[in-house]
PDB file of N, CA, C and O in Angstrom:
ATOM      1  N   UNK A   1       5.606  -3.082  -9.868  1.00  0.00           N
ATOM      2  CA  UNK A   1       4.833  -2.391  -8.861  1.00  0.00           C
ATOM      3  C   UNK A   1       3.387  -2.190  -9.319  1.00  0.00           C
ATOM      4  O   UNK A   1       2.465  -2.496  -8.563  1.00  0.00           O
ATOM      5  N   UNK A   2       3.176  -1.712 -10.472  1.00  0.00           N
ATOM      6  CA  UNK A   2       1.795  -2.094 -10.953  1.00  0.00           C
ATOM      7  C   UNK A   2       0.843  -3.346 -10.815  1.00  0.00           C
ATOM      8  O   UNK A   2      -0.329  -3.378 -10.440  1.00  0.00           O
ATOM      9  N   UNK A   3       1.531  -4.190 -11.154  1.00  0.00           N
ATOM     10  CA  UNK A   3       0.877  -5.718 -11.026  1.00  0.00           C
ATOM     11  C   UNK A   3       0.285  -5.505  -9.446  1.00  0.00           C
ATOM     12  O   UNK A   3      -0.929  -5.396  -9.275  1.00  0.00           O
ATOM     13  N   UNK A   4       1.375  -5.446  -8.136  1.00  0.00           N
ATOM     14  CA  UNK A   4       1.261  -5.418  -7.102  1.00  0.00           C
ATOM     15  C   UNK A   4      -0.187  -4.373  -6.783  1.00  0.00           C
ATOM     16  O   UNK A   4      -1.302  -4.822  -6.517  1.00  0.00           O
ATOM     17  N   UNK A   5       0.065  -3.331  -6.859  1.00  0.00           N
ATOM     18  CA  UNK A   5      -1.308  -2.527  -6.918  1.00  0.00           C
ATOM     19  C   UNK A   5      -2.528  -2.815  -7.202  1.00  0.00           C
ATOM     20  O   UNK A   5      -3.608  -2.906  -6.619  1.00  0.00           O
ATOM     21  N   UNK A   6      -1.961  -2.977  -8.575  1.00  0.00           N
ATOM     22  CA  UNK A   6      -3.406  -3.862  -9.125  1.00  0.00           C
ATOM     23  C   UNK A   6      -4.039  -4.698  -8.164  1.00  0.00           C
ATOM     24  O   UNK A   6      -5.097  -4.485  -7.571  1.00  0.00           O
ATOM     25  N   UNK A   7      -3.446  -5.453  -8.095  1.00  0.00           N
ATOM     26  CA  UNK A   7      -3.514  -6.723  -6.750  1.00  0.00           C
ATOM     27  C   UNK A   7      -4.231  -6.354  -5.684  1.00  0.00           C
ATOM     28  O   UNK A   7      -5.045  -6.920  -4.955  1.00  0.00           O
ATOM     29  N   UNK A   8      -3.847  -5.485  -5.731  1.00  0.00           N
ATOM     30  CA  UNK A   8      -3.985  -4.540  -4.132  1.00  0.00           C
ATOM     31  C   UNK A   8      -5.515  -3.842  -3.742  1.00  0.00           C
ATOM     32  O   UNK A   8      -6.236  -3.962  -2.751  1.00  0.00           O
ATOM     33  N   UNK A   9      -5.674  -2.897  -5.277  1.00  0.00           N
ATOM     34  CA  UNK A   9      -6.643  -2.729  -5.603  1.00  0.00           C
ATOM     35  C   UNK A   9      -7.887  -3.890  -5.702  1.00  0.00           C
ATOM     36  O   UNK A   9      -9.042  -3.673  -5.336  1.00  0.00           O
ATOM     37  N   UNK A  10      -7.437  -5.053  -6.226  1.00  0.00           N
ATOM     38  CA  UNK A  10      -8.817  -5.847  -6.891  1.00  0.00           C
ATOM     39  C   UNK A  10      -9.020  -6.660  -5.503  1.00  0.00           C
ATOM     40  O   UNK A  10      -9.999  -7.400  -5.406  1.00  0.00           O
ATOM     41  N   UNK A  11      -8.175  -6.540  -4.509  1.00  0.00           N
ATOM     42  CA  UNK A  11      -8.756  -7.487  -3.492  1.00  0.00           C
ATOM     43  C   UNK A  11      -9.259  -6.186  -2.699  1.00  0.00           C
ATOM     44  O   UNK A  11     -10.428  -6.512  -2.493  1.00  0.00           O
ATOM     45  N   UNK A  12      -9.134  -5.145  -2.228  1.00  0.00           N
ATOM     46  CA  UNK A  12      -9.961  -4.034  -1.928  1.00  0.00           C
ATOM     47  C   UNK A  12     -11.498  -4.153  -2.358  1.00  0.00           C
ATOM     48  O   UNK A  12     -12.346  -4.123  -1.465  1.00  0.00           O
ATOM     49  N   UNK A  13     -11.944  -4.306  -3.901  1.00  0.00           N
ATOM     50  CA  UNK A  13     -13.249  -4.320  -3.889  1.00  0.00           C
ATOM     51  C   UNK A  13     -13.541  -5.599  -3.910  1.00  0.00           C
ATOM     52  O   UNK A  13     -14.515  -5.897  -3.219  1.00  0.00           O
ATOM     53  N   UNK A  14     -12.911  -6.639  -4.593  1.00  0.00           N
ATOM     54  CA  UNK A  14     -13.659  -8.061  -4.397  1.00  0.00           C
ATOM     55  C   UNK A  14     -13.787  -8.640  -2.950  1.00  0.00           C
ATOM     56  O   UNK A  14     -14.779  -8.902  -2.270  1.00  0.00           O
ATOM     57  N   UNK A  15     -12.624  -8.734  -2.743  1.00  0.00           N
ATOM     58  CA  UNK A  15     -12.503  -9.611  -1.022  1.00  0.00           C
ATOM     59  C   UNK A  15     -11.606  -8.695  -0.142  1.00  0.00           C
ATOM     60  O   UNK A  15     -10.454  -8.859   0.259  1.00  0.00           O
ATOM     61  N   UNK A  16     -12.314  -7.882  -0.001  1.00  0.00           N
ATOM     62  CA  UNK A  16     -11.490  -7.001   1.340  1.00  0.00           C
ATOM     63  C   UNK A  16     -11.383  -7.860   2.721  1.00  0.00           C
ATOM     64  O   UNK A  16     -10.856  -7.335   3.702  1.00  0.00           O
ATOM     65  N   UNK A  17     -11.834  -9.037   2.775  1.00  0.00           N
ATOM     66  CA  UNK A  17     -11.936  -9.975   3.400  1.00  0.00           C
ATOM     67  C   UNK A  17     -10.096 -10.350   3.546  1.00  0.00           C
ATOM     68  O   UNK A  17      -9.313 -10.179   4.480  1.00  0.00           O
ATOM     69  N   UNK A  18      -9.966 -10.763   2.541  1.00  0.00           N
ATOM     70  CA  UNK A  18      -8.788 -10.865   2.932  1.00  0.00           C
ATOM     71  C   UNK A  18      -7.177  -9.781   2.770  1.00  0.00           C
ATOM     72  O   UNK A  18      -5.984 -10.085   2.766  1.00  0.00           O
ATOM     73  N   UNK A  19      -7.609  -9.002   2.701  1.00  0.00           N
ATOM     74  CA  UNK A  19      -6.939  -7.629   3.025  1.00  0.00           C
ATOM     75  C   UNK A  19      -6.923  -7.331   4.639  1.00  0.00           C
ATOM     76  O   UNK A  19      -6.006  -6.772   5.241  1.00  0.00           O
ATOM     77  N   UNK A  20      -8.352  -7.915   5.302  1.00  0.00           N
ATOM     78  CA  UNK A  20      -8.269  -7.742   6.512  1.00  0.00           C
ATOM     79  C   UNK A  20      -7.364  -8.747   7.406  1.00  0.00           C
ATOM     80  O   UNK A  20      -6.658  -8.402   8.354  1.00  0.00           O
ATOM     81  N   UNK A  21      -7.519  -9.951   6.948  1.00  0.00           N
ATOM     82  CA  UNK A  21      -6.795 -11.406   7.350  1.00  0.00           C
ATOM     83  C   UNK A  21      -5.656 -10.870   7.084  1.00  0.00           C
ATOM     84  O   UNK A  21      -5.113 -10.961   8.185  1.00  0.00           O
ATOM     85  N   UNK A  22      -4.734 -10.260   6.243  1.00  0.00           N
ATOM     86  CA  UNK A  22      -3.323 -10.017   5.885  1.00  0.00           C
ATOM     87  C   UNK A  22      -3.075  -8.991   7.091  1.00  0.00           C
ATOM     88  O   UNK A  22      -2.333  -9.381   7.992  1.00  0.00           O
ATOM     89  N   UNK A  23      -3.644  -7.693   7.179  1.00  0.00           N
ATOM     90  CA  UNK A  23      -3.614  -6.898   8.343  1.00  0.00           C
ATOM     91  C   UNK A  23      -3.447  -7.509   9.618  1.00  0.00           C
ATOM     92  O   UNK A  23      -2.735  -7.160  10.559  1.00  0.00           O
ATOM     93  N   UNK A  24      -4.211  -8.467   9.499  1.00  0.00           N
ATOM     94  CA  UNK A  24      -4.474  -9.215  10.995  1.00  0.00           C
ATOM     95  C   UNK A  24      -3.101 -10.290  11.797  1.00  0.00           C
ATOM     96  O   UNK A  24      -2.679 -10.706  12.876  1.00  0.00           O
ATOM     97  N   UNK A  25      -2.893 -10.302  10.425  1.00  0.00           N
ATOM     98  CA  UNK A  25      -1.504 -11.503  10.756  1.00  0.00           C
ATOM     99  C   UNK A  25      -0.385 -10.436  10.482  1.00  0.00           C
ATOM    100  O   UNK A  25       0.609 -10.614  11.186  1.00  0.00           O
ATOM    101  N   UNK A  26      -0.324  -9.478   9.710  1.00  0.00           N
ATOM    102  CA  UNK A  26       0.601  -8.456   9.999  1.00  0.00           C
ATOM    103  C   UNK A  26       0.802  -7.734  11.343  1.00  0.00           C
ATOM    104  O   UNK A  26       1.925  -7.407  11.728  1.00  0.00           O
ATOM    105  N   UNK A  27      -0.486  -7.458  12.147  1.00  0.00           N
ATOM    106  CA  UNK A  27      -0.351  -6.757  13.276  1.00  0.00           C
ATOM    107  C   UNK A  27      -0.127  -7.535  14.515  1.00  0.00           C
ATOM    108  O   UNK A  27       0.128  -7.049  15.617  1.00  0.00           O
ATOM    109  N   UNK A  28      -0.264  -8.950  14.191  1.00  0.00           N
ATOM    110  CA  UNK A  28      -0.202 -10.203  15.173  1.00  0.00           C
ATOM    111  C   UNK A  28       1.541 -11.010  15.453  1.00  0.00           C
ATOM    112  O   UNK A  28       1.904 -11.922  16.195  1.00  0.00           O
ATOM    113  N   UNK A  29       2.353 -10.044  14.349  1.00  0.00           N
ATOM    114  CA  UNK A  29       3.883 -10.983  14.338  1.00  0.00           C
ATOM    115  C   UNK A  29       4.811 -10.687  15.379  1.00  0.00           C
ATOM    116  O   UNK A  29       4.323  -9.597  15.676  1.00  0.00           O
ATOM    117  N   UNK A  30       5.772 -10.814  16.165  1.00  0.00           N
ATOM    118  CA  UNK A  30       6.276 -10.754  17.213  1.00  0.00           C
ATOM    119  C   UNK A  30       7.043  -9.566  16.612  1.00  0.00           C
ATOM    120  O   UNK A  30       7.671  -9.486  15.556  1.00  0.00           O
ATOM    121  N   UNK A  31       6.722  -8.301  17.980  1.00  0.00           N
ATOM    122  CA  UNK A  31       7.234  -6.924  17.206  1.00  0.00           C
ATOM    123  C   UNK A  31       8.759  -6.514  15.822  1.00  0.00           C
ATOM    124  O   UNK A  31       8.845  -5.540  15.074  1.00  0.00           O
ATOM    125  N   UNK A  32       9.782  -7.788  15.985  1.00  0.00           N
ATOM    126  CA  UNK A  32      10.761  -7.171  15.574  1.00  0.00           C
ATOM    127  C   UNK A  32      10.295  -7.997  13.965  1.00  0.00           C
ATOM    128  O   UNK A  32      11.160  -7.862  13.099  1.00  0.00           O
ATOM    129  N   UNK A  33       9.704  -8.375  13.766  1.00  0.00           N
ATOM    130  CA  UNK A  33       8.952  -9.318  12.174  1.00  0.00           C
ATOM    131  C   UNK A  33       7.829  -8.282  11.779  1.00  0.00           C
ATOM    132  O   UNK A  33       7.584  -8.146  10.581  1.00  0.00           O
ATOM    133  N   UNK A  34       6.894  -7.291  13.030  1.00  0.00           N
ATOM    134  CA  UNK A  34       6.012  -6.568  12.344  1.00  0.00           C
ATOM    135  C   UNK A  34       6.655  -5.280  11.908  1.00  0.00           C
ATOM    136  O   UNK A  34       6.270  -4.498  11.039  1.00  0.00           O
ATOM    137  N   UNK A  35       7.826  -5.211  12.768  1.00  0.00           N
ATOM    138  CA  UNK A  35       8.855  -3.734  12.250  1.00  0.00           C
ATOM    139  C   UNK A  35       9.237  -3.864  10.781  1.00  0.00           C
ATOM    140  O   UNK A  35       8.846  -3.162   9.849  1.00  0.00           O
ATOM    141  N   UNK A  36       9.924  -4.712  10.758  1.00  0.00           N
ATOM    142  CA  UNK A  36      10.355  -5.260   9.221  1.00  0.00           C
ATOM    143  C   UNK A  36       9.458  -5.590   7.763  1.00  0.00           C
ATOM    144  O   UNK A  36       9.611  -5.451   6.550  1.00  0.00           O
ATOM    145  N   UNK A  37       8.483  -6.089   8.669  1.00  0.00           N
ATOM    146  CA  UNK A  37       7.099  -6.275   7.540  1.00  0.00           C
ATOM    147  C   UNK A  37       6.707  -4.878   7.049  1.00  0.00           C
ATOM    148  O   UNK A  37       6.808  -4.502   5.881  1.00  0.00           O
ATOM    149  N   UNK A  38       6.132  -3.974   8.332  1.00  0.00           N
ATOM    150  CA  UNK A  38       5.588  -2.763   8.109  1.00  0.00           C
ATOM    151  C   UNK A  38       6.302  -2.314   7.109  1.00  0.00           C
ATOM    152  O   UNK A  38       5.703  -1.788   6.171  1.00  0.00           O
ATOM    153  N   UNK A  39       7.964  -2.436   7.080  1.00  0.00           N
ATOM    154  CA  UNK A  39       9.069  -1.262   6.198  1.00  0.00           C
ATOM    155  C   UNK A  39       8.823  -2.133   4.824  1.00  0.00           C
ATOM    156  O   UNK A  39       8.687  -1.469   3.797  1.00  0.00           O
ATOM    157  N   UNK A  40       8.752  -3.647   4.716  1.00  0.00           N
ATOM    158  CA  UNK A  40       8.548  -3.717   3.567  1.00  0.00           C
ATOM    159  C   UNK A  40       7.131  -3.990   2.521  1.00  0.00           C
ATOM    160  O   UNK A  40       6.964  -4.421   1.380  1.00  0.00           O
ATOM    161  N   UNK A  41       6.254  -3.473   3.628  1.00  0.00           N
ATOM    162  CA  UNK A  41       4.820  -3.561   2.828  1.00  0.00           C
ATOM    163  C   UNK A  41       4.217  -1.839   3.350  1.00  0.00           C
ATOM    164  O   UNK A  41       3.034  -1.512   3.442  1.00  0.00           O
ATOM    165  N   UNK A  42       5.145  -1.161   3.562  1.00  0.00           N
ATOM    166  CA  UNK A  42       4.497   0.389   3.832  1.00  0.00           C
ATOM    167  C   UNK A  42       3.173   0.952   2.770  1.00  0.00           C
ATOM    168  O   UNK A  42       1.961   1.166   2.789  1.00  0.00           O
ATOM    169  N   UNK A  43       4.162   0.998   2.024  1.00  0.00           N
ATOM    170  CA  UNK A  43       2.827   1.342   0.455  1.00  0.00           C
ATOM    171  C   UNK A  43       1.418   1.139   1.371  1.00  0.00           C
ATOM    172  O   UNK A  43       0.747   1.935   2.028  1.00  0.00           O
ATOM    173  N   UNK A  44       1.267  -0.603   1.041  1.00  0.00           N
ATOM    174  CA  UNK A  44       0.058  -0.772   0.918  1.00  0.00           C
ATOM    175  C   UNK A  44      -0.643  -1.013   2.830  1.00  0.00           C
ATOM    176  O   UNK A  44      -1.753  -0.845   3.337  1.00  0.00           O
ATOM    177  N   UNK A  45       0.224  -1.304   3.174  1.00  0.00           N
ATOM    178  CA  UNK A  45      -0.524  -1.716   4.868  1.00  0.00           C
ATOM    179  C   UNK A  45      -0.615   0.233   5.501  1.00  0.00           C
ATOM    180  O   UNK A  45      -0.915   0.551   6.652  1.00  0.00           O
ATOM    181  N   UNK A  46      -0.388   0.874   4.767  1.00  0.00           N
ATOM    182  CA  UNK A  46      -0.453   2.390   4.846  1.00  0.00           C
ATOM    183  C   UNK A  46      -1.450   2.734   4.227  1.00  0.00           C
ATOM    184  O   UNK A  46      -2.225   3.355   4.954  1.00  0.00           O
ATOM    185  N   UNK A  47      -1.975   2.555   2.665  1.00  0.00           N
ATOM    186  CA  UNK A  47      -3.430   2.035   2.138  1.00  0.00           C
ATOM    187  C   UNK A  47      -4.360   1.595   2.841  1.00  0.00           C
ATOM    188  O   UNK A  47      -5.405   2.179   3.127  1.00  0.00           O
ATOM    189  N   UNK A  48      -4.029   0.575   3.143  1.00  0.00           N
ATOM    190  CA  UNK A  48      -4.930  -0.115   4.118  1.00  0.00           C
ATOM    191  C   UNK A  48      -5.552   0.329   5.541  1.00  0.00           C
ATOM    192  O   UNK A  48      -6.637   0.162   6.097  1.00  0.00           O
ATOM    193  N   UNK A  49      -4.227   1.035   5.889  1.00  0.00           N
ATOM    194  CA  UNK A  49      -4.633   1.852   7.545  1.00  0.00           C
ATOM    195  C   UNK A  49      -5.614   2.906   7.211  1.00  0.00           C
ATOM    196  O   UNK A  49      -6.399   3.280   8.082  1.00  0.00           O
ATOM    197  N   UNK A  50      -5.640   3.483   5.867  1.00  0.00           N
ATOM    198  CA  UNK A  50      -6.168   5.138   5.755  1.00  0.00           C
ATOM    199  C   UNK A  50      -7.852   5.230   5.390  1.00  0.00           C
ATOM    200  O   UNK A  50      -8.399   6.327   5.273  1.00  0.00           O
ATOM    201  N   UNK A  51      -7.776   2.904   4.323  1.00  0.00           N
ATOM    202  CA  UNK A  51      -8.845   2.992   3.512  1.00  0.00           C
ATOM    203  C   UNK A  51      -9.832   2.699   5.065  1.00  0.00           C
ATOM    204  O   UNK A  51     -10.942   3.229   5.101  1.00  0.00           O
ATOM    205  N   UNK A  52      -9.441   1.987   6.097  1.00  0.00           N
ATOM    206  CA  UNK A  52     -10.291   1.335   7.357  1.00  0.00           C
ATOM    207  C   UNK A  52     -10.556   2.748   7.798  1.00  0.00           C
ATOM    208  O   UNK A  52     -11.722   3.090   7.998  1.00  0.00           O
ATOM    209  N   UNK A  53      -9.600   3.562   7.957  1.00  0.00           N
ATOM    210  CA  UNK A  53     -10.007   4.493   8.961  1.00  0.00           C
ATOM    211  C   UNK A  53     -11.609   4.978   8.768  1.00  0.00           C
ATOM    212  O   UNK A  53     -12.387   4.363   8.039  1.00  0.00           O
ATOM    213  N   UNK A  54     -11.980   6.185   9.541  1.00  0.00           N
ATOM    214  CA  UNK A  54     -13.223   6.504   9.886  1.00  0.00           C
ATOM    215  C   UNK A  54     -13.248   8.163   9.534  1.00  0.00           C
ATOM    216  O   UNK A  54     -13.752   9.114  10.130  1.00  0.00           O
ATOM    217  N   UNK A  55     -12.404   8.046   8.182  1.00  0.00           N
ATOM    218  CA  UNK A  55     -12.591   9.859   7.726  1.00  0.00           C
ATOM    219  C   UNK A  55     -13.322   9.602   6.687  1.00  0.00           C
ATOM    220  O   UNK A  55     -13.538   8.480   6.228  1.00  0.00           O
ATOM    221  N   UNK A  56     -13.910  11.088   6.099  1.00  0.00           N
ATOM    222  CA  UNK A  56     -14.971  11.079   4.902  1.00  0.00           C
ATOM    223  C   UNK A  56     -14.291   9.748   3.989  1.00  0.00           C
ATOM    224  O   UNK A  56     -13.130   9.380   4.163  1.00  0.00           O
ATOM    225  N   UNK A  57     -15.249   9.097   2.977  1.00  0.00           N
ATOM    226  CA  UNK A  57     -15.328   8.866   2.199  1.00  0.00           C
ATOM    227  C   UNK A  57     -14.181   9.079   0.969  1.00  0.00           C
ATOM    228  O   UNK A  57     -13.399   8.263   0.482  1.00  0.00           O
ATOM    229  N   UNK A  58     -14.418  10.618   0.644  1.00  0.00           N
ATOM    230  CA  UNK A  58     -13.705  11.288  -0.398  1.00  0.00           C
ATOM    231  C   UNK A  58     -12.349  11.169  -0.181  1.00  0.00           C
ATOM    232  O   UNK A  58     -11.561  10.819  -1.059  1.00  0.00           O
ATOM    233  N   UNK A  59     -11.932  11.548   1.367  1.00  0.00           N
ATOM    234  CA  UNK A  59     -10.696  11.555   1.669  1.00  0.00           C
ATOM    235  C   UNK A  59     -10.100  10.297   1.293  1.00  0.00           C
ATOM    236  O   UNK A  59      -9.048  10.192   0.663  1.00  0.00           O
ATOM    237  N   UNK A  60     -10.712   9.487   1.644  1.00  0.00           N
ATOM    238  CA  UNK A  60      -9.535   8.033   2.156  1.00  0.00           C
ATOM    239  C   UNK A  60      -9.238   7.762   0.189  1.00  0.00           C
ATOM    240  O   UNK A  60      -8.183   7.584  -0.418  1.00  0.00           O
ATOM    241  N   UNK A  61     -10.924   7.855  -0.401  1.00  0.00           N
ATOM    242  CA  UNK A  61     -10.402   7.430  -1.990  1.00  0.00           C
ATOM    243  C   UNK A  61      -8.817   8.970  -2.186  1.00  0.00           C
ATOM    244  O   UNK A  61      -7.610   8.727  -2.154  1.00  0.00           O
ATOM    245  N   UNK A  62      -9.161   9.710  -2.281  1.00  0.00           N
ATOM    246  CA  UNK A  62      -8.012  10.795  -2.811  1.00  0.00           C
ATOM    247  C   UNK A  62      -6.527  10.390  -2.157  1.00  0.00           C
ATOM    248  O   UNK A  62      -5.456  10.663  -2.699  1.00  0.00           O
ATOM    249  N   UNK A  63      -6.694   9.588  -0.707  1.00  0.00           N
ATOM    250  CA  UNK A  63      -5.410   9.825  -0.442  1.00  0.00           C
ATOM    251  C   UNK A  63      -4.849   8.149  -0.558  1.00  0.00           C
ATOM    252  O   UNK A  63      -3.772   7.968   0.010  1.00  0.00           O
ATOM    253  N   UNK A  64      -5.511   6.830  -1.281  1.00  0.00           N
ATOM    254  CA  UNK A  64      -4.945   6.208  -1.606  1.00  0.00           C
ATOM    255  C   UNK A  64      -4.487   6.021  -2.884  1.00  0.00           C
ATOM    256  O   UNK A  64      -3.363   5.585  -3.133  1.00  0.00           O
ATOM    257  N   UNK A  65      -5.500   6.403  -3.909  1.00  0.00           N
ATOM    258  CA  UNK A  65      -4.974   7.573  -4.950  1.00  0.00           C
ATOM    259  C   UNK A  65      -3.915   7.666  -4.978  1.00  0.00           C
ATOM    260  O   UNK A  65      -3.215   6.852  -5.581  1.00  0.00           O
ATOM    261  N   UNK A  66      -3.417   8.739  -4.303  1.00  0.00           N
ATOM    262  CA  UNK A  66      -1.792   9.601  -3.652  1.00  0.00           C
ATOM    263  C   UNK A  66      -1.140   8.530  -3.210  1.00  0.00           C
ATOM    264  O   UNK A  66       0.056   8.602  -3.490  1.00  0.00           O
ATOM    265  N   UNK A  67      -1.479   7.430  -2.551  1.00  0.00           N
ATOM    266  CA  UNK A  67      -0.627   6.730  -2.211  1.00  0.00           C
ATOM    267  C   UNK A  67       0.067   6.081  -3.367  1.00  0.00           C
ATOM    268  O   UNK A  67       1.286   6.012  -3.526  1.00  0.00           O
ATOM    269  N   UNK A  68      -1.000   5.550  -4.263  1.00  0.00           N
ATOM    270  CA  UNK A  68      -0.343   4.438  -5.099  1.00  0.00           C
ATOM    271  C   UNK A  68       0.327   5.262  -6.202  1.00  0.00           C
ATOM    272  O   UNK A  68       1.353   4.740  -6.638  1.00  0.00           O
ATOM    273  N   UNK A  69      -0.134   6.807  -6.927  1.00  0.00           N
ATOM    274  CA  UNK A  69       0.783   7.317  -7.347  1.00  0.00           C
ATOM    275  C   UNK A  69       1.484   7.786  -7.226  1.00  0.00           C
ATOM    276  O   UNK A  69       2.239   7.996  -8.175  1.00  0.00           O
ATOM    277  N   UNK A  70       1.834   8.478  -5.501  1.00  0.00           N
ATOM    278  CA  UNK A  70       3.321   8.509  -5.509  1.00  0.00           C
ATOM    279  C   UNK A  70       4.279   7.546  -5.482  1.00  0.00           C
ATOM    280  O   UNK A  70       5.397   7.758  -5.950  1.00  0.00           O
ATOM    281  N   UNK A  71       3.922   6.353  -4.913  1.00  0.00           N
ATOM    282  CA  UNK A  71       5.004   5.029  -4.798  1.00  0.00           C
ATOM    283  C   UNK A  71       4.960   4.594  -6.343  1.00  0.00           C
ATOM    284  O   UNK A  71       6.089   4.383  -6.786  1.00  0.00           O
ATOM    285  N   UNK A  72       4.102   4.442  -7.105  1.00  0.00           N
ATOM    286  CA  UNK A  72       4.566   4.167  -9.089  1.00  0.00           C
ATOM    287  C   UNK A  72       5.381   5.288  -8.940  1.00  0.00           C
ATOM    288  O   UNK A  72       6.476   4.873  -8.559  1.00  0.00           O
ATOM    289  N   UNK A  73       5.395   6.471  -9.046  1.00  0.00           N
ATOM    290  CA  UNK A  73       6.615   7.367  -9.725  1.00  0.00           C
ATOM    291  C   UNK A  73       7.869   7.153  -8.886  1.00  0.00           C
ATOM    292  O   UNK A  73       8.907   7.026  -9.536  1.00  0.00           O
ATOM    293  N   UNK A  74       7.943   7.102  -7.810  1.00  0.00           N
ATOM    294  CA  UNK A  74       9.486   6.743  -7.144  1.00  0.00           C
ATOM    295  C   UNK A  74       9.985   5.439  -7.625  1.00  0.00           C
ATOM    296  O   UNK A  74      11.120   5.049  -7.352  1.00  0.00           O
ATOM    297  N   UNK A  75       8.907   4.566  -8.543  1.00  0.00           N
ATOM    298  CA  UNK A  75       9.667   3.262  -8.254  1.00  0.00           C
ATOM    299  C   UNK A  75       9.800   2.844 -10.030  1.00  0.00           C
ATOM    300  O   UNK A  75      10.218   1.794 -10.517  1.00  0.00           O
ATOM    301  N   UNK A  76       9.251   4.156 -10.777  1.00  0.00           N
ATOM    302  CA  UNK A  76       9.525   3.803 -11.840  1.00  0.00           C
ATOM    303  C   UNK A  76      10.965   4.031 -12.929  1.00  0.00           C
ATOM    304  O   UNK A  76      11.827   4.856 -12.625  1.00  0.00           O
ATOM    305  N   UNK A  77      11.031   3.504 -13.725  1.00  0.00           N
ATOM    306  CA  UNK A  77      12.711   3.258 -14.078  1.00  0.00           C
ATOM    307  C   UNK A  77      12.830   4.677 -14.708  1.00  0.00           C
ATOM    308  O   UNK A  77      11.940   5.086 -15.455  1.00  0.00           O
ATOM    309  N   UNK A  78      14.013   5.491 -14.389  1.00  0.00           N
ATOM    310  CA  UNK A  78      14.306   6.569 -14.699  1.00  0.00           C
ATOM    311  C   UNK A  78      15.622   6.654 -16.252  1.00  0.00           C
ATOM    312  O   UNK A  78      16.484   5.778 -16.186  1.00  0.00           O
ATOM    313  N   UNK A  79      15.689   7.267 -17.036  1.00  0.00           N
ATOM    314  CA  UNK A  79      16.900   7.398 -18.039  1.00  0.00           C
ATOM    315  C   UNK A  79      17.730   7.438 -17.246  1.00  0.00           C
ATOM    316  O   UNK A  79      17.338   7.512 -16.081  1.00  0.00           O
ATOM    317  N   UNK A  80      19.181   7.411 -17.487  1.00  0.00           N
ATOM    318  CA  UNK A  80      20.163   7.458 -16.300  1.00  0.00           C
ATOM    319  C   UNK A  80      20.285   8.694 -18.050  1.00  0.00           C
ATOM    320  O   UNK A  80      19.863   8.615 -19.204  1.00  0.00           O
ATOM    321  N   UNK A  81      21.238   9.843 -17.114  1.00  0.00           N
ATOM    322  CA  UNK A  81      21.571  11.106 -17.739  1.00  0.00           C
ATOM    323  C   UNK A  81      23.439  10.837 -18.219  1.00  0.00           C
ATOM    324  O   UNK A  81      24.227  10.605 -17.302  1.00  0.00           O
ATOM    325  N   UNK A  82      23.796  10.884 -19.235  1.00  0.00           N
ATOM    326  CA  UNK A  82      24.666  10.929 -19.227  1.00  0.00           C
ATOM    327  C   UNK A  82      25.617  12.497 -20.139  1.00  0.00           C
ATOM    328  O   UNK A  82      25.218  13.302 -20.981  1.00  0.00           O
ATOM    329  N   UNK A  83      27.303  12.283 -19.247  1.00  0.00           N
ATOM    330  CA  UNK A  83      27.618  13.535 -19.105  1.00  0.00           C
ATOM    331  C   UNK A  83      28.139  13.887 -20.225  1.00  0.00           C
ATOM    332  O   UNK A  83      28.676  13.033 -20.930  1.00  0.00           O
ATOM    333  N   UNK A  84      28.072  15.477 -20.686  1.00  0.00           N
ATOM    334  CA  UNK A  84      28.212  15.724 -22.253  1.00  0.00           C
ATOM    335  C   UNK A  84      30.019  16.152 -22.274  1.00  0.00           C
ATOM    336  O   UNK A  84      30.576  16.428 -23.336  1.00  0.00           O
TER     337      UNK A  84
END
């Protein structure tokens, strides 16, 4: 999931160009392919909806921020606990 971010991140400042093209063909798929897409690219096409939007500045950086560290901690490998 890091790698992915990363990813995510470096085309954000280099070529947001094509962050937009991915959006574009995401929002263009015949509804029951954009349902399915949306659930499995939420993270970041949720990133993406918050970084376009038209709120301050500060906000959109803080709450993709929040985005990408709450999805690393849910998705990172946990000890499994075992019983004494």
């Amino acid at each position: 999931m890091v790698a992915l971010w990363t990813i995510f991140f470096t085309l954000l400042v280099v070529s947001p160009e094509t962050l937009e093209d991915v959006y574009d063909w995401l929002t263009g798929l015949p509804i029951v392919w954009e349902v399915l897409m949306w659930i499995v690219l939420l993270p970041w096409a949720l990133t993406y909806v918050v970084w376009e939007s038209s709120w301050e500045h500060w906000l959109r950086i803080v709450l993709v921020v929040l985005f990408a560290a709450v999805h690393l901690s849910i998705c990172a490998p946990r000890e499994t606990r075992r019983g004494v």
